[in-house]
The first five atom37 places (N, CA, C, CB, O) and aatype in JSON, in Angstrom:
{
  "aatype": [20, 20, 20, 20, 20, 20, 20, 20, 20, 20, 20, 20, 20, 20, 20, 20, 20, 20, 20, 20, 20, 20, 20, 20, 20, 20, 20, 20, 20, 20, 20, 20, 20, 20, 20, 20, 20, 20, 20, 20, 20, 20, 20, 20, 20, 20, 20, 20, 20, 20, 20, 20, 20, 20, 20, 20, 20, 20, 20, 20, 20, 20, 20, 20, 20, 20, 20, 20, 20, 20, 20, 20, 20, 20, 20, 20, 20, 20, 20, 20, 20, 20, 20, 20, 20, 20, 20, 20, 20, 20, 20, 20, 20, 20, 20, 20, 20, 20, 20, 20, 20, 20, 20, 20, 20, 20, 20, 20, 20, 20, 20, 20, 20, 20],
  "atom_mask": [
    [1, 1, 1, 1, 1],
    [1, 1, 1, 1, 1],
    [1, 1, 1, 1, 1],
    [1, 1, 1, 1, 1],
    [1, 1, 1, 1, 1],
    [1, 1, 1, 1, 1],
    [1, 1, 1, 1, 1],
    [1, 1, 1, 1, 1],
    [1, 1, 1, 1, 1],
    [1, 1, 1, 1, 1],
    [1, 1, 1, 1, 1],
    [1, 1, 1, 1, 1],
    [1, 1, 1, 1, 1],
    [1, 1, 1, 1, 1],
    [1, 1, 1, 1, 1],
    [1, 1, 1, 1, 1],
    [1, 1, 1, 1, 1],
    [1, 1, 1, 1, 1],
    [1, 1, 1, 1, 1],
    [1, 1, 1, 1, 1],
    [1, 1, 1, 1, 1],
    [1, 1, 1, 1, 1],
    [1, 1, 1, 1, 1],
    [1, 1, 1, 1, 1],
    [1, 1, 1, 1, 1],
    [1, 1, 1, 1, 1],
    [1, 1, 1, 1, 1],
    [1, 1, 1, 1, 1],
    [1, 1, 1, 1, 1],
    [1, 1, 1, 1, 1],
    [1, 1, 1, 1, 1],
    [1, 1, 1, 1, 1],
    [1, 1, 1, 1, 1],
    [1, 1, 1, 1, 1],
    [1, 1, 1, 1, 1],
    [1, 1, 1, 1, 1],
    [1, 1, 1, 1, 1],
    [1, 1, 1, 1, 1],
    [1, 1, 1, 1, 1],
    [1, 1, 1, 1, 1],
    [1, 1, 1, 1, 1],
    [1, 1, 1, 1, 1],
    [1, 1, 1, 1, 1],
    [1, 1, 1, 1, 1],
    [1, 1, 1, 1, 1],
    [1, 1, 1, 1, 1],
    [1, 1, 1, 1, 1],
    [1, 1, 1, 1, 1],
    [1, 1, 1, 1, 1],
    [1, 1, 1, 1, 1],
    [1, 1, 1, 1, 1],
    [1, 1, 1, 1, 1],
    [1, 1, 1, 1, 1],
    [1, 1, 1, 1, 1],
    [1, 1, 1, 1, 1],
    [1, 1, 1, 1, 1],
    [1, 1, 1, 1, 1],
    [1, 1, 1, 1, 1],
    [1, 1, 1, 1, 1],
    [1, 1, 1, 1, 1],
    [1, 1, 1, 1, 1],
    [1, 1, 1, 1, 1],
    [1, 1, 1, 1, 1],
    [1, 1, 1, 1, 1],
    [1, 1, 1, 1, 1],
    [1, 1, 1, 1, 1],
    [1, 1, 1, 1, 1],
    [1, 1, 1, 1, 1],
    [1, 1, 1, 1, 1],
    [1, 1, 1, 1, 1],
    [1, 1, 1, 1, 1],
    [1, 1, 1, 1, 1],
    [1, 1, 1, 1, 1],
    [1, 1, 1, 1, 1],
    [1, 1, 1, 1, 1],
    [1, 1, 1, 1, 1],
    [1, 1, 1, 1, 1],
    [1, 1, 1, 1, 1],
    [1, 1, 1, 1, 1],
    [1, 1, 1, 1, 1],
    [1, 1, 1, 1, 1],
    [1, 1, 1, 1, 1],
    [1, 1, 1, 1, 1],
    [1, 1, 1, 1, 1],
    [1, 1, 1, 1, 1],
    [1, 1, 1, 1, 1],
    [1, 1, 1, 1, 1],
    [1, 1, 1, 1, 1],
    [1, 1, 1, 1, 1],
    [1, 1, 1, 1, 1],
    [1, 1, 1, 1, 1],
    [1, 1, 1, 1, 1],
    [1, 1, 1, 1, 1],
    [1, 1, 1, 1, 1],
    [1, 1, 1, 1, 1],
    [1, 1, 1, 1, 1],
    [1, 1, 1, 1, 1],
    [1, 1, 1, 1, 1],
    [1, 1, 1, 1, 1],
    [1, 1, 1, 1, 1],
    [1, 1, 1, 1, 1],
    [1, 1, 1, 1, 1],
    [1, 1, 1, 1, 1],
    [1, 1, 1, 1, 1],
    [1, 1, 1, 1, 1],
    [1, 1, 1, 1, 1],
    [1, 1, 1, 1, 1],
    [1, 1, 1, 1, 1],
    [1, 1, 1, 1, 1],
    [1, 1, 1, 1, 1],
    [1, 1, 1, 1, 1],
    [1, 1, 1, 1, 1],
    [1, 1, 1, 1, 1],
    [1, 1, 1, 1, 1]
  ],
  "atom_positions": [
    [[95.29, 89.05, 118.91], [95.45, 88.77, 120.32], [94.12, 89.07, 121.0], [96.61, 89.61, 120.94], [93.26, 89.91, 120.7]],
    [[94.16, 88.02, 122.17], [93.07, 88.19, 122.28], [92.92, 89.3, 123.86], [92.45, 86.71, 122.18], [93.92, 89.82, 124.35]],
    [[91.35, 89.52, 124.52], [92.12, 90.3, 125.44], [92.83, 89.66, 126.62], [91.29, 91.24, 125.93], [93.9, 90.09, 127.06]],
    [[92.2, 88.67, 127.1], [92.97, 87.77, 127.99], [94.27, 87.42, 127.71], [92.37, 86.66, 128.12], [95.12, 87.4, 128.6]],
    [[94.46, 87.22, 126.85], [96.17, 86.94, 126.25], [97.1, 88.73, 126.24], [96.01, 86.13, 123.97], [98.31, 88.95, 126.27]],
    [[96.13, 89.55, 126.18], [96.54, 90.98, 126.21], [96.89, 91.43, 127.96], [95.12, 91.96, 125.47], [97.88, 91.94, 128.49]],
    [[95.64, 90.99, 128.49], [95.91, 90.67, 130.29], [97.65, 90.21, 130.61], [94.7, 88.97, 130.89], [98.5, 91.0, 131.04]],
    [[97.84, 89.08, 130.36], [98.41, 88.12, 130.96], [99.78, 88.48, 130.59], [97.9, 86.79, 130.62], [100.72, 88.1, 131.29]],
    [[100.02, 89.38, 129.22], [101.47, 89.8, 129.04], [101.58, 91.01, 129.51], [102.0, 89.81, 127.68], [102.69, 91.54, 129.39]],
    [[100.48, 91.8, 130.18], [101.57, 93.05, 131.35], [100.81, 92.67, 132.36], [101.61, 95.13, 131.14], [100.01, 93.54, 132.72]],
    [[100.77, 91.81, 132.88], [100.58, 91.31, 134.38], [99.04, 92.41, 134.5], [102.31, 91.77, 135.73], [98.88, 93.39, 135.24]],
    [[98.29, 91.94, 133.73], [96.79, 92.92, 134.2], [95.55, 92.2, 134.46], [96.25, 93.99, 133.0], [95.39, 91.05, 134.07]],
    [[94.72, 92.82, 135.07], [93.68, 92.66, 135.79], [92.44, 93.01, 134.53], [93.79, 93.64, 137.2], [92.39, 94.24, 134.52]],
    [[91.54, 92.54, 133.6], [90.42, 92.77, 133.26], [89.4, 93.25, 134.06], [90.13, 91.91, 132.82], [88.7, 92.56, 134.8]],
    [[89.3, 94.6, 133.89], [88.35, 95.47, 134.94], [86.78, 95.02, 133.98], [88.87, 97.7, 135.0], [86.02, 94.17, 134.44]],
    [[86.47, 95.72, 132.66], [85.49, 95.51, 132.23], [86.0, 95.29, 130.67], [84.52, 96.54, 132.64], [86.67, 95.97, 129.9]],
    [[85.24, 93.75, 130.55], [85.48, 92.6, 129.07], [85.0, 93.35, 127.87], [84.42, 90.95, 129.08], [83.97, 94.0, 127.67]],
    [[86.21, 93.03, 127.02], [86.2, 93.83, 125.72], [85.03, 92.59, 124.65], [88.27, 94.07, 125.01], [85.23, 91.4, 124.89]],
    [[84.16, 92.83, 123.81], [83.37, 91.53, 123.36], [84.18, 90.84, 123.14], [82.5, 91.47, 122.3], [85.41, 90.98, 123.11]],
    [[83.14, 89.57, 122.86], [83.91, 88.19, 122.33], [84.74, 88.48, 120.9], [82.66, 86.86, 122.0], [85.86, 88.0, 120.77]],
    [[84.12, 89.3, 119.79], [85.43, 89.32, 118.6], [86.31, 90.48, 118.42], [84.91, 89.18, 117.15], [86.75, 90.88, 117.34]],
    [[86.59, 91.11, 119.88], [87.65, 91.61, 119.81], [88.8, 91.69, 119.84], [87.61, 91.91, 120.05], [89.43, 91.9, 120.88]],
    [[89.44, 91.53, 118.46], [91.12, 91.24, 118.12], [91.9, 92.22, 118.27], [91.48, 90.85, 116.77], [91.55, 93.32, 117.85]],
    [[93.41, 92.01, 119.04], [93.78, 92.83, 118.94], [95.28, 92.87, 118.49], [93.38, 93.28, 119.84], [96.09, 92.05, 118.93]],
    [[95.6, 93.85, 117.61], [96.56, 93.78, 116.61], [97.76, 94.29, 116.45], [96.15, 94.07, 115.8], [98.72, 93.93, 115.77]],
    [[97.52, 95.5, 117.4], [98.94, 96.44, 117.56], [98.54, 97.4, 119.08], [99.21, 97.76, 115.82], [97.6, 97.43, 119.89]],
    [[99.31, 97.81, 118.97], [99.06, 99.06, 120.3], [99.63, 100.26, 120.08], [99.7, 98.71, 121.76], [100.55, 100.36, 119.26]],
    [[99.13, 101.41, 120.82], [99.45, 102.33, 120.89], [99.56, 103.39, 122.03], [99.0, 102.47, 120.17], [98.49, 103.75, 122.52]],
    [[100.59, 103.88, 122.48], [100.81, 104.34, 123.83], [100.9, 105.96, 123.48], [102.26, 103.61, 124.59], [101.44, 106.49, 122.5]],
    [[100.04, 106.71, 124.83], [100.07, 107.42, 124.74], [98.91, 108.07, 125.49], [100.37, 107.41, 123.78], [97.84, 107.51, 125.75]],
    [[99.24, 109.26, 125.79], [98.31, 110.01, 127.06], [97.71, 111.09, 126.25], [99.27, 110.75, 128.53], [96.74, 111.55, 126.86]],
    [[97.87, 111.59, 125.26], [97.35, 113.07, 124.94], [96.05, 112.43, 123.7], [98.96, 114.39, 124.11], [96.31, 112.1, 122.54]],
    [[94.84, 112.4, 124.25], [93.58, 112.05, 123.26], [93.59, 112.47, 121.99], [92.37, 112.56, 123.68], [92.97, 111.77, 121.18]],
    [[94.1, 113.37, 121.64], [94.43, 113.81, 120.37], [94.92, 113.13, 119.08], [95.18, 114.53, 120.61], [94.46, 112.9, 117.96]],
    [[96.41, 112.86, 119.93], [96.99, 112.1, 118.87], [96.56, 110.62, 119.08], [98.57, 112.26, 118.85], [96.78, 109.88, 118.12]],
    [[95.97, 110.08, 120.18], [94.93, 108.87, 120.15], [94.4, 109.06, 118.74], [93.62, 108.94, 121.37], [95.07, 108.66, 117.78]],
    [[93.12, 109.72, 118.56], [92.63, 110.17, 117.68], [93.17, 110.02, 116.36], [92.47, 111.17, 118.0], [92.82, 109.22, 115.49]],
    [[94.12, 110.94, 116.32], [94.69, 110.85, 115.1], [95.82, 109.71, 114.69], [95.19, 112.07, 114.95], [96.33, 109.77, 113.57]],
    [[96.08, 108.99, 115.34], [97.3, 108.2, 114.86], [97.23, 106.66, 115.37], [98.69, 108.93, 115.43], [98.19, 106.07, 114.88]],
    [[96.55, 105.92, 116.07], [96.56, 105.39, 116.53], [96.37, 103.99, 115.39], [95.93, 105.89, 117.46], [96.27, 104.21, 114.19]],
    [[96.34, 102.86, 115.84], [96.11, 101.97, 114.09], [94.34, 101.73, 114.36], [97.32, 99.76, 113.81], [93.64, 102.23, 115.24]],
    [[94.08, 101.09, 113.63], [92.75, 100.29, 114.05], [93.63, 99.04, 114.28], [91.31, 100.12, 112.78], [94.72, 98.58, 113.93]],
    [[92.2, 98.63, 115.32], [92.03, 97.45, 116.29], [93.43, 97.29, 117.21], [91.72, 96.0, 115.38], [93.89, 96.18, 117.47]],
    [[94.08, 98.6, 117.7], [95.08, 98.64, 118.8], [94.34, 98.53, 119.94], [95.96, 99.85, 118.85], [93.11, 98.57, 119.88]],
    [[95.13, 98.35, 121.37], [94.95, 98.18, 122.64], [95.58, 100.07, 122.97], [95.94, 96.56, 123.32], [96.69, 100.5, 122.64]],
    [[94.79, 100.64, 123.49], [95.61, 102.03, 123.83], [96.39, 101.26, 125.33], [94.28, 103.79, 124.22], [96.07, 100.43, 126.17]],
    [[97.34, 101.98, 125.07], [98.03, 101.73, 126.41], [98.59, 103.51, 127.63], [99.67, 100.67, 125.71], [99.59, 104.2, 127.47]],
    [[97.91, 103.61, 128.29], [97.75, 104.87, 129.01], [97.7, 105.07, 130.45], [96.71, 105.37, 128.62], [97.49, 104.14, 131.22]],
    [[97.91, 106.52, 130.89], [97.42, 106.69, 132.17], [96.09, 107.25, 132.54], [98.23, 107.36, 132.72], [95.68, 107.74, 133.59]],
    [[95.56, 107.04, 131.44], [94.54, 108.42, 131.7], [93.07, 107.53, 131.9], [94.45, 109.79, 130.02], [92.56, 106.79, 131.06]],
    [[92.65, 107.79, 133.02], [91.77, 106.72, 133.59], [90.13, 107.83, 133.96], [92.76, 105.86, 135.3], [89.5, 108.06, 134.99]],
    [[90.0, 108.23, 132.63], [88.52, 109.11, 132.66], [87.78, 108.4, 131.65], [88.58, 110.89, 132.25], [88.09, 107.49, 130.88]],
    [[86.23, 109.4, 131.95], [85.24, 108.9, 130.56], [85.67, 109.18, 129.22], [83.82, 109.59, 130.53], [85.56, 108.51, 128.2]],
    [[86.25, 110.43, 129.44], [86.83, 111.0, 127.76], [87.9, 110.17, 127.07], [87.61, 112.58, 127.81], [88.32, 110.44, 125.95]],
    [[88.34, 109.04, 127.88], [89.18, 108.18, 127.24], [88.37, 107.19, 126.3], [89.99, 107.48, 128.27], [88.64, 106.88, 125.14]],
    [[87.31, 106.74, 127.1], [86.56, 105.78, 125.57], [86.15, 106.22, 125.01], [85.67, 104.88, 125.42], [85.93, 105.47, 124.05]],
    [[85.48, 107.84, 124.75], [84.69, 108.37, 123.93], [85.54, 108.16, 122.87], [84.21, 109.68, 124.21], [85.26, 107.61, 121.81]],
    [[86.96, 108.8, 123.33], [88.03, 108.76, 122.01], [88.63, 106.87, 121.55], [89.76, 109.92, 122.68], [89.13, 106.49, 120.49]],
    [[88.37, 106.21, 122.58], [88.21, 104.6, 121.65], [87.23, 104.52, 121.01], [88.1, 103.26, 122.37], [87.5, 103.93, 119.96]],
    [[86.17, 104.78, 121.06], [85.06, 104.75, 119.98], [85.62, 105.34, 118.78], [83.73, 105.54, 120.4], [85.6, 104.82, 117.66]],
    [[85.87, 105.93, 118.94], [86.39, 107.2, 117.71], [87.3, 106.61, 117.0], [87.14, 108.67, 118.26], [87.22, 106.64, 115.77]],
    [[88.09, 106.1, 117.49], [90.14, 105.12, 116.97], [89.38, 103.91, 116.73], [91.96, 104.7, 118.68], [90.0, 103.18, 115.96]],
    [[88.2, 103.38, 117.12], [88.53, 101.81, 116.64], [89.13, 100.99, 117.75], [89.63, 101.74, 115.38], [89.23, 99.79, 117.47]],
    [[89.53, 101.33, 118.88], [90.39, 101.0, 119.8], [89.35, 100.01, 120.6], [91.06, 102.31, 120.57], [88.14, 100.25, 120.51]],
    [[89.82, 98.92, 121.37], [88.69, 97.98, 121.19], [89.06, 97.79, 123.28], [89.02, 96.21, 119.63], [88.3, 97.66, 124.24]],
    [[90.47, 97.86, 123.13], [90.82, 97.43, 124.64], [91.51, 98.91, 125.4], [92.12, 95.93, 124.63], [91.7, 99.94, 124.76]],
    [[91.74, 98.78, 126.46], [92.41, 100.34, 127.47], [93.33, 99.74, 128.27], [91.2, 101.33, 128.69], [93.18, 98.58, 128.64]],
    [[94.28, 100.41, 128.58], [95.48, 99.35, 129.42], [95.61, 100.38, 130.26], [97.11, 98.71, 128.64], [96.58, 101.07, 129.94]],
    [[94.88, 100.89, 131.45], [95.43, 101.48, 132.08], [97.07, 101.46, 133.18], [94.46, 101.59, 132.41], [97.3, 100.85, 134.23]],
    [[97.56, 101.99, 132.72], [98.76, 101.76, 133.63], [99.42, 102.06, 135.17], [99.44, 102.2, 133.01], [98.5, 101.84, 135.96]],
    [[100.16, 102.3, 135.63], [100.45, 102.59, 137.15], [99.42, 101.99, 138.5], [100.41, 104.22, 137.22], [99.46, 102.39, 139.66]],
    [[98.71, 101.15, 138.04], [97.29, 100.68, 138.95], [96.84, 101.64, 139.22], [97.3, 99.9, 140.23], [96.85, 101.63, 140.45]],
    [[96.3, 102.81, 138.79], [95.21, 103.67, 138.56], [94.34, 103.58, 138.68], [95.01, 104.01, 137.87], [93.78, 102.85, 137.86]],
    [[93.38, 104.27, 139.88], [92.18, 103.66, 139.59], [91.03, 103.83, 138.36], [91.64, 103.88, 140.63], [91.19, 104.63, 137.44]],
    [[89.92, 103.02, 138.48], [88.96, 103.26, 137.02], [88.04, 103.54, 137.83], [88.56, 102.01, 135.78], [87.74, 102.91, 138.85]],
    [[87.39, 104.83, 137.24], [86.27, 105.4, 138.28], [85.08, 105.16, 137.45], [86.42, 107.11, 138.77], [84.98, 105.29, 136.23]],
    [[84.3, 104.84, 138.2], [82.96, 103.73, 137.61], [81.99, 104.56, 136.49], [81.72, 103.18, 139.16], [81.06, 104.07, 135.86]],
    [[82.42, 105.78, 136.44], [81.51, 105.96, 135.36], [82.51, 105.82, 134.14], [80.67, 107.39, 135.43], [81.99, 105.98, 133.04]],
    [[83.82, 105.56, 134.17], [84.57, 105.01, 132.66], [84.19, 103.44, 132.44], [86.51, 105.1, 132.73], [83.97, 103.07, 131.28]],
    [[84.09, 102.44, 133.59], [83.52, 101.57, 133.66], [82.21, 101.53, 133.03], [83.59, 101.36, 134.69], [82.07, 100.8, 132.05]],
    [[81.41, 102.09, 133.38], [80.57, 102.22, 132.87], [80.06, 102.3, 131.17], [80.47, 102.93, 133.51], [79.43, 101.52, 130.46]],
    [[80.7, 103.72, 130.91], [80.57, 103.71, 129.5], [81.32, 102.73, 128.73], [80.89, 104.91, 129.04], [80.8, 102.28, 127.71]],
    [[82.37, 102.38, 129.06], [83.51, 101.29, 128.13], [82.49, 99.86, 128.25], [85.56, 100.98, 129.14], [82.89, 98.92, 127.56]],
    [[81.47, 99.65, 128.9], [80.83, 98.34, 129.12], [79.79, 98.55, 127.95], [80.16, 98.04, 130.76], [79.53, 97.74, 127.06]],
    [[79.11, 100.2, 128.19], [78.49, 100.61, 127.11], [78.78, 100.57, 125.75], [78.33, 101.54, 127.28], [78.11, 100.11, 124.82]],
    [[80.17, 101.27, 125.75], [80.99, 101.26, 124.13], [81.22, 100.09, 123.72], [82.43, 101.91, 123.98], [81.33, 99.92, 122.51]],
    [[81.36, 98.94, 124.66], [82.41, 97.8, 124.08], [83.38, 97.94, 124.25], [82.55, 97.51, 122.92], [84.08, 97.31, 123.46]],
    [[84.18, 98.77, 125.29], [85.66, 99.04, 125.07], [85.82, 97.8, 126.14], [86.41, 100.82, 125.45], [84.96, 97.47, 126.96]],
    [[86.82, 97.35, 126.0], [87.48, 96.62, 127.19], [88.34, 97.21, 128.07], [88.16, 95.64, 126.8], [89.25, 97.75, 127.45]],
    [[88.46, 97.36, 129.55], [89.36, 98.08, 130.24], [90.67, 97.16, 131.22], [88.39, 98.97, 131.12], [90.33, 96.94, 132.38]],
    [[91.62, 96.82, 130.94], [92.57, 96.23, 131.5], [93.02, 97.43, 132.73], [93.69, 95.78, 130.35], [92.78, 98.64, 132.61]],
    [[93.79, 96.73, 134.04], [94.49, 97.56, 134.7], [95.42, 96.7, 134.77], [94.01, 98.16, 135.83], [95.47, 95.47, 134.69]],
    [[96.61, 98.0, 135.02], [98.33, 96.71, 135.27], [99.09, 97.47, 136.16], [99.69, 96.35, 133.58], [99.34, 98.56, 135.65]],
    [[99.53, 97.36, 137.22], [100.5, 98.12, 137.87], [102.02, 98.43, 137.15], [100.67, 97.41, 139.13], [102.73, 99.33, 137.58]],
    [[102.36, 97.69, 136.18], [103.41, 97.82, 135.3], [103.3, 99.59, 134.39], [103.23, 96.33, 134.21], [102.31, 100.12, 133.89]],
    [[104.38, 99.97, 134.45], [104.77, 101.56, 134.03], [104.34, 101.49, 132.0], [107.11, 101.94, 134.51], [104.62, 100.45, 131.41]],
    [[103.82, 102.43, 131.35], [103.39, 102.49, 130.4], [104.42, 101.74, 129.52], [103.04, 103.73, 130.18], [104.05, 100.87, 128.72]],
    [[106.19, 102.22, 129.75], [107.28, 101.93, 128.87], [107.05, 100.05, 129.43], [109.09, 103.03, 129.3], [106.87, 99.29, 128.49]],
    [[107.05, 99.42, 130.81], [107.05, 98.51, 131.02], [105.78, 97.82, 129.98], [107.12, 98.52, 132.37], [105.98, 96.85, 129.25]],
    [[104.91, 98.29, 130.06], [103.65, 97.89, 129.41], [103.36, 97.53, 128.1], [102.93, 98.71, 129.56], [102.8, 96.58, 127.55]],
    [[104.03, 98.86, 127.69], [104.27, 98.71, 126.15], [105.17, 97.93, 125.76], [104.59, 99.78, 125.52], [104.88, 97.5, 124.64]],
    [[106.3, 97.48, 126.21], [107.28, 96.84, 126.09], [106.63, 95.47, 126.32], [108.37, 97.3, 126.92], [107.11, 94.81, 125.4]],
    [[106.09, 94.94, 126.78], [105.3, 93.22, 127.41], [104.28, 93.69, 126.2], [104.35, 92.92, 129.66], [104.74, 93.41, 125.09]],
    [[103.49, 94.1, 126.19], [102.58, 94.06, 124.92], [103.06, 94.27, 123.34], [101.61, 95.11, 125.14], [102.3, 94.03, 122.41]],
    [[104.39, 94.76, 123.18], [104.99, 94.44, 121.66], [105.97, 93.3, 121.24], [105.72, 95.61, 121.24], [106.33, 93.04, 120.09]],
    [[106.47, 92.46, 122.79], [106.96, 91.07, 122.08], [105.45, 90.34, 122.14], [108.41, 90.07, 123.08], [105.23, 89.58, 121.2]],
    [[104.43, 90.49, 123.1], [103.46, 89.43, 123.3], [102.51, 89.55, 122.02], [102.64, 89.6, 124.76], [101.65, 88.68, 121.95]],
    [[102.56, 90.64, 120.86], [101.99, 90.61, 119.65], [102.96, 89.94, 118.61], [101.59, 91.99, 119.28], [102.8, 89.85, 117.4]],
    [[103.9, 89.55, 119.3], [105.17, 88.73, 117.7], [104.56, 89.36, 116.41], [105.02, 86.42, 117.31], [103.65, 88.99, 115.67]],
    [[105.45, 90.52, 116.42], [105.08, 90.78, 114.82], [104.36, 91.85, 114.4], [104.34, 89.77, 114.25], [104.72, 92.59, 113.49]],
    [[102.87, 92.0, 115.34], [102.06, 93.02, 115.53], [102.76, 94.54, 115.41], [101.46, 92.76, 116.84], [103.88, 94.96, 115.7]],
    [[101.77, 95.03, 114.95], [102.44, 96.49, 115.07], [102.05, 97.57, 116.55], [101.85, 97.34, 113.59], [100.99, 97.82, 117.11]],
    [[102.9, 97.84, 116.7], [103.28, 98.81, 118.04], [103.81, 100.05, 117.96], [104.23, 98.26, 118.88], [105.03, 100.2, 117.96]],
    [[102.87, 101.16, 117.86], [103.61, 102.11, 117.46], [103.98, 103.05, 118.9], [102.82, 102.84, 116.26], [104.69, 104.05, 118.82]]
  ]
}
């Protein structure tokens, strides 16, 4: 999936573009960086509230290619920033994480969603 196709199934806004071959394959929800870290698949979309810099440091880390921030949260420009740096892509969606996650695991048919 791509990220625009990742946009468009929880009603989100592309804050800052994930590159051109970034696929994305499953997702993973969740607020505590940790188990980001540890559990997450490669090439998931994190799906979260947590709208800081320490969130892409830890997509760099997972492999994590896109950010779904949730609740329309704002993105404060220095996560902008670095995620433009990392390559991360940053989505925003006013849709609730369970709403979110839920639109992003039929819109992967098949994909894994943990």
């Amino acid at each position: 999936m791509t990220q625009d196709a990742l946009a468009a199934a929880c009603s989100g806004q592309i804050l800052v573009p994930a590159p051109a071959d970034a696929e994305i394959a499953a997702g993973y929800a969740s607020d505590m960086l940790s188990d980001v870290m540890a559990n997450a698949p490669d090439a998931a979309a994190l799906i979260t509230i947590q709208n800081h810099v320490n969130t892409i440091a830890v997509c760099t880390l997972a492999n994590i290619r896109v950010v779904v921030v949730c609740h329309g949260r704002p993105i404060p420009e220095d996560m902008r920033k670095a995620a433009a740096a990392e390559g991360v892509g940053i989505i925003s969606t006013d849709l609730s994480q369970f709403e979110a996650s839920c639109a992003i695991g039929k819109a992967l048919e098949g994909g894994a969603c943990a």
